[in-house]
C-alpha positions in Angstrom: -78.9 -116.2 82.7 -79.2 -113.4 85.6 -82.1 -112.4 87.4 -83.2 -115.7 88.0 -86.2 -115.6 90.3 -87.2 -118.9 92.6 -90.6 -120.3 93.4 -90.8 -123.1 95.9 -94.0 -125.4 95.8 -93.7 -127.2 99.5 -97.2 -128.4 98.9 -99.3 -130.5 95.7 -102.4 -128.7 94.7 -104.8 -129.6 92.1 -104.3 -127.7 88.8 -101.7 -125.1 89.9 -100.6 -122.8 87.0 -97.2 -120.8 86.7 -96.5 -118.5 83.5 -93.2 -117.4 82.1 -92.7 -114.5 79.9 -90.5 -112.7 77.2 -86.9 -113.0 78.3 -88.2 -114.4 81.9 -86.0 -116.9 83.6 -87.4 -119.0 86.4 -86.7 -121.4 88.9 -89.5 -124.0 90.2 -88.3 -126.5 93.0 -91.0 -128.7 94.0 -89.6 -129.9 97.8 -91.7 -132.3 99.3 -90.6 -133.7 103.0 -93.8 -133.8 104.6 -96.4 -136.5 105.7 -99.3 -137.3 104.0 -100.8 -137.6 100.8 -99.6 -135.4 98.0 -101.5 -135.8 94.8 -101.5 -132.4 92.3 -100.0 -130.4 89.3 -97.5 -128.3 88.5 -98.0 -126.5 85.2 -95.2 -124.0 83.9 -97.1 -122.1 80.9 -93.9 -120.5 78.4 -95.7 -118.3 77.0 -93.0 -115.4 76.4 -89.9 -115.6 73.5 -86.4 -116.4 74.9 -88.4 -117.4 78.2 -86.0 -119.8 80.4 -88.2 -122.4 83.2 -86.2 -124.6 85.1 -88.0 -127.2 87.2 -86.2 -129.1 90.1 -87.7 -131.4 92.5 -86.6 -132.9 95.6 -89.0 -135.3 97.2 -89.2 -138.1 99.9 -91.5 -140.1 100.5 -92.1 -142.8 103.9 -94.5 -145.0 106.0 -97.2 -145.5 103.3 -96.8 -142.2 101.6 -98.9 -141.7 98.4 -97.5 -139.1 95.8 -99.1 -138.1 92.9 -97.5 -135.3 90.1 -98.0 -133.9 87.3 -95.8 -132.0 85.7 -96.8 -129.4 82.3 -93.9 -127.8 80.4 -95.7 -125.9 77.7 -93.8 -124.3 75.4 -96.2 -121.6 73.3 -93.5 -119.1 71.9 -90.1 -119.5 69.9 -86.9 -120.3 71.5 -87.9 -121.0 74.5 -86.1 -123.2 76.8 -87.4 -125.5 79.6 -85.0 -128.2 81.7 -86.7 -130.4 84.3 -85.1 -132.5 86.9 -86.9 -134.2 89.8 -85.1 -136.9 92.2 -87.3 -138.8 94.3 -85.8 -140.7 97.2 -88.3 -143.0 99.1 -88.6 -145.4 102.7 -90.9 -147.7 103.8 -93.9 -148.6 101.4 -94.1 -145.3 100.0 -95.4 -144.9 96.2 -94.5 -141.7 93.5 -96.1 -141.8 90.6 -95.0 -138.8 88.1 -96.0 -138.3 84.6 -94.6 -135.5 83.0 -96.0 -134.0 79.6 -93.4 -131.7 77.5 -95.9 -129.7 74.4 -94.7 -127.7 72.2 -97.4 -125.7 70.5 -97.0 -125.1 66.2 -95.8 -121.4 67.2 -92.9 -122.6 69.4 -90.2 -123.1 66.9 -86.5 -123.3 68.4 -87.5 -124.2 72.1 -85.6 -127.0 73.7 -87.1 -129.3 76.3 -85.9 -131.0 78.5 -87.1 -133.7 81.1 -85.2 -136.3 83.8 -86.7 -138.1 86.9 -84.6 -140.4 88.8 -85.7 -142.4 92.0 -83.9 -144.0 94.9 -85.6 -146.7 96.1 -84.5 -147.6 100.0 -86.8 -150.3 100.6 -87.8 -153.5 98.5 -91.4 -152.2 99.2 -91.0 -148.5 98.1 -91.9 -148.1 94.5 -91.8 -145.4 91.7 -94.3 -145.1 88.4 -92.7 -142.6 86.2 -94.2 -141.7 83.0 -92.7 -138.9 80.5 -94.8 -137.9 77.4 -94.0 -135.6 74.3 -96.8 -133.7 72.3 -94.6 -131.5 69.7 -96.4 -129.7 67.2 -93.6 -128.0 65.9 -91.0 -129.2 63.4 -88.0 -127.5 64.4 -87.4 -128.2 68.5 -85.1 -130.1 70.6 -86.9 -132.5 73.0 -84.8 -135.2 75.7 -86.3 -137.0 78.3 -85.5 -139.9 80.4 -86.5 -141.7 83.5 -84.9 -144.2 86.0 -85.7 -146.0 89.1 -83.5 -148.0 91.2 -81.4 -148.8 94.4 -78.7 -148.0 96.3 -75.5 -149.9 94.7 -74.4 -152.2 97.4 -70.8 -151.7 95.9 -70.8 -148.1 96.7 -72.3 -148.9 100.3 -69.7 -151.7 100.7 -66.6 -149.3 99.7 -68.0 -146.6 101.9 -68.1 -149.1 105.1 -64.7 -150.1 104.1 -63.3 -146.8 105.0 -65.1 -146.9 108.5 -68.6 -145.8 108.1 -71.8 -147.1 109.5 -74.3 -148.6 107.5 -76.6 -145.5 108.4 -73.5 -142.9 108.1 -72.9 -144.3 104.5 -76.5 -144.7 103.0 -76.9 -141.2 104.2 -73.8 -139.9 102.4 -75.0 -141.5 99.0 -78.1 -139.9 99.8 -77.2 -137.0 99.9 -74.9 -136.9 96.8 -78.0 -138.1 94.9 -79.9 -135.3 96.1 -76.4 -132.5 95.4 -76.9 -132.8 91.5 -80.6 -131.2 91.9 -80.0 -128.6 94.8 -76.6 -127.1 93.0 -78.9 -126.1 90.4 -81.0 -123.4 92.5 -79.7 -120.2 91.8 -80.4 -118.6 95.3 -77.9 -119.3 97.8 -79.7 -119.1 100.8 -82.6 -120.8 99.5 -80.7 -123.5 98.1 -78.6 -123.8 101.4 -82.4 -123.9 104.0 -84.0 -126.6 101.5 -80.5 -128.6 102.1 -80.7 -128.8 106.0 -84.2 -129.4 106.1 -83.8 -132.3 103.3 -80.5 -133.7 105.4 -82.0 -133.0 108.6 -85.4 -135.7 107.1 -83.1 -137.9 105.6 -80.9 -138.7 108.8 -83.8 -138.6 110.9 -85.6 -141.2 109.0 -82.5 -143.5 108.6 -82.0 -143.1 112.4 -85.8 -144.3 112.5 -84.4 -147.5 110.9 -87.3 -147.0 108.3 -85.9 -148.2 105.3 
C-alpha cells in the first residue's frame, strides 16, 4: 500500500495508545538498544475500514536487562488488516517477556491478524517468555500467530568458521540476518537504513564485549 507513514517507539511507556483510520496504513517499529529496564505497552487501536497496521520490533537485551511488552492489535472495523513481527535477540542474563493480545471486536468482520515473535538467545542464561493471546468476537476473520525461542545453530556457526570467519565475525553475520527479515519490512529507506547501523553498530559492540 503507498503512503505508508512510520512511527518509531525507542522507549516502553506504560499504556501508550496509537489509532489507525479509514484507509490508513501504518508502520510501528518498536527498536529497543538501550540499557535499563523497559517494561510498557504498545497499543495499535484499528479503528478505521480498510485500515493497514504493521508492527515490527527489533530489540536487544544485555547485562541483566529486564523487558516487559505488551502488545494490543485491536481490530474494531471490517477488513482491516494488522501483521506483527518482533525479533528479540538477547546477551548476558537478560529477560523479555512479551505477551501479545490480537481482538477482534463483533463489528470487525473480514480483518486478518497476524502475530510472530521469534528470540535469539546468545547466552545459556538469557531467557525469553512469550505469550500470544486471541479474543475474536467475530465469525468471519483470519487470525495466525506463533512464537519461538531458541539459539544460534552451531551448524550454521561451524560452516561459517569453515569459510574463515571468527567466532565473533560469524555470530555477528547470523545476527544480523536474523534481524534483515524484520528491518526489510520498514517502508522508509532512510529510516530503515539509521535503525540498521545503530542495531549493527550494538550488536558488534557487545560481541566485541565478549558478553554472550
Amino acid at each position: 500500500m503507498d503512503n505508508n507513514s512510520v512511527i518509531v517507539i525507542d522507549n516502553l511507556q506504560k499504556d501508550q495508545k496509537f489509532t489507525v483510520g479509514n484507509n490508513e496504513n501504518k508502520t510501528f517499529v518498536i527498536f529497543l538498544t538501550g540499557e535499563g529496564v523497559q517494561n510498557g505497552d504498545v497499543k495499535i487501536i484499528i479503528e478505521g475500514e480498510k485500515a493497514h497496521a504493521q508492527i515490527l520490533g527489533i530489540i536487544v537485551g544485555f547485562g541483566k536487562q529486564k523487558i516487559e511488552l505488551y502488545t494490543l492489535q485491536d481490530h474494531i472495523k471490517p477488513e482491516s488488516v494488522s501483521d506483527l513481527f518482533i525479533k528479540s535477540v538477547l546477551f548476558d542474563e537478560a529477560k523479555f517477556y512479551y505477551k501479545g493480545l490480537i481482538k477482534i471486536e463483533k463489528d470487525a468482520q473480514k480483518s486478518n491478524a497476524y502475530q510472530k515473535n521469534q528470540n535469539l538467545l546468545l547466552s545459556k542464561n538469557a531467557s525469553a517468555d512469550s505469550r500470544p493471546y486471541l479474543e475474536i468476537l467475530a465469525n468471519d476473520v483470519r487470525c495466525t500467530h506463533g512464537a519461538t525461542i531458541g539459539q544460534i545453530d552451531k551448524n550454521q556457526l561451524y560452516y561459517l568458521q569453515t569459510r574463515g570467519l571468527s567466532n565473533q565475525a560469524a555470530t555477528h553475520l547470523i545476527v544480523e540476518g536474523f534481524y534483515q527479515e524484520v528491518l526489510e519490512r520498514i517502508p522508509d529507506d532512510k529510516i530503515r537504513k539509521e535503525l540498521a547501523e545503530k542495531i549493527n553498530k550494538k550488536i558488534k559492540f557487545l560481541l566485541s564485549k565478549g558478553t554472550n
